[in-house]
C-alpha positions as CSV (number, residue, x, y, z in Angstrom):
1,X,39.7,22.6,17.4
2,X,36.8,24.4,16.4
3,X,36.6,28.4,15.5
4,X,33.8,31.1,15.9
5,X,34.4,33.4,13.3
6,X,32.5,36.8,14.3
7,X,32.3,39.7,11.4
8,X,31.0,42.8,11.8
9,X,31.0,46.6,11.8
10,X,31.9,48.6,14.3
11,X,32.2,53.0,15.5
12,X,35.5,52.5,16.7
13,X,38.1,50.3,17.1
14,X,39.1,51.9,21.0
15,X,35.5,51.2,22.0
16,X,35.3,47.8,20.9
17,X,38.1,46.8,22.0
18,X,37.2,47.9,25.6
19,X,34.2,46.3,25.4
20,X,35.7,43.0,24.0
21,X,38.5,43.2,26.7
22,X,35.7,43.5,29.4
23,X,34.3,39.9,28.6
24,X,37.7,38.3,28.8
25,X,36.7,36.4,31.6
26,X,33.5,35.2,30.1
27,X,35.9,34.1,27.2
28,X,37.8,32.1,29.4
29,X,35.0,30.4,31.7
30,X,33.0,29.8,28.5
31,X,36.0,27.6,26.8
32,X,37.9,30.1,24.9
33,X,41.1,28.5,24.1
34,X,42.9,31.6,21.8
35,X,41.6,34.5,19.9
36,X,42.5,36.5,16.6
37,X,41.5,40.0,16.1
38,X,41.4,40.9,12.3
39,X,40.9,44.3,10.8
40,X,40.7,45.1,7.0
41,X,44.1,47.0,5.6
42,X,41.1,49.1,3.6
43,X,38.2,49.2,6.4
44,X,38.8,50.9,10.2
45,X,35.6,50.5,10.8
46,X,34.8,46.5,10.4
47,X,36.5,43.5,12.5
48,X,37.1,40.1,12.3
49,X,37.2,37.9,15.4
50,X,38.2,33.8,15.3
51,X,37.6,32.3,19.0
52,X,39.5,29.2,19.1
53,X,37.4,26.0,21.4
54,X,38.1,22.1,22.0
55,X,34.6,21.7,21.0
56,X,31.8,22.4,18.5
57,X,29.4,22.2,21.4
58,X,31.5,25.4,23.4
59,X,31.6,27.5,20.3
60,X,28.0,26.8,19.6
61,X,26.9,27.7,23.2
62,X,29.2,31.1,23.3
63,X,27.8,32.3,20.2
64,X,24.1,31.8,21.7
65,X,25.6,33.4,24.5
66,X,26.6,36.1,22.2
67,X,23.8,36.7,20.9
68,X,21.2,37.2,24.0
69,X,23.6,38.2,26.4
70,X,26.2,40.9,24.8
71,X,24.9,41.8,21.2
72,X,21.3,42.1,22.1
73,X,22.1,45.1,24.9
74,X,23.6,47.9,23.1
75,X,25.3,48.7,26.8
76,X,26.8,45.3,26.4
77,X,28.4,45.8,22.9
78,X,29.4,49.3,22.6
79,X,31.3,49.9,19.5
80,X,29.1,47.9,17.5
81,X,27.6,49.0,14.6
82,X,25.3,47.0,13.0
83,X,24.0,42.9,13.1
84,X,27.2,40.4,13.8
85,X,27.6,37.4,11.9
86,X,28.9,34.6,13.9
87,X,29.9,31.1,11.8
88,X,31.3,27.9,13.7
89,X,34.4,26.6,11.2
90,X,35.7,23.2,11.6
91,X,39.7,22.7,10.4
92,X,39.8,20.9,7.1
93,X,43.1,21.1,6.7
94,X,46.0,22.7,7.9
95,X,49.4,23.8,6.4
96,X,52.5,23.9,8.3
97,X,54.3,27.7,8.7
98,X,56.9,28.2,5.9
99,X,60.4,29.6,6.9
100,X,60.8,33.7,5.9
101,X,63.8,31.9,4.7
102,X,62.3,30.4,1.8
């Protein structure tokens, strides 16, 4: 499994999120396996986004896809507020979930 992790600031989370929502089906033609929307308990105005892929070469070619097709026209990505930064992560390691009965 390999992640695109996607930072940046945004106007407002209801516009984003329309705007993300829009591209779901981009998402899934382009390889998207699962996504995590991550918001700072201390910052409305900045997300997180991980976009889960079987392979490096997927998450490499949404992000360029990213970047020349929906961050570089502002009608695209509404709700964005300044330059994305887009990192492909590669698993490490993993930890299995505790039990909340620990």
């Amino acid at each position: 499994m390999t992640t695109l992790h996607i930072e940046h600031p945004i106007t407002d989370y209801a516009t984003w999120k329309h705007a993300f929502d829009s591209f779901a089906d981009l998402r899934e033609k382009s390889g998207v396996r699962a996504h995590v929307i991550r918001r700072p308990i201390d910052d409305s105005r900045f997300i997180l986004v991980d976009l889960d892929f079987d392979s490096e070469d997927a998450a490499i070619a949404f992000r360029e896809l990213l970047r020349s097709r929906v961050w570089a026209i502002p009608a695209n990505s509404p709700g964005l507020a300044g330059e994305p930064t887009a990192t492909i992560l590669r698993i490490q390691e993993k930890s299995a979930p505790r039990s909340s009965d620990e």
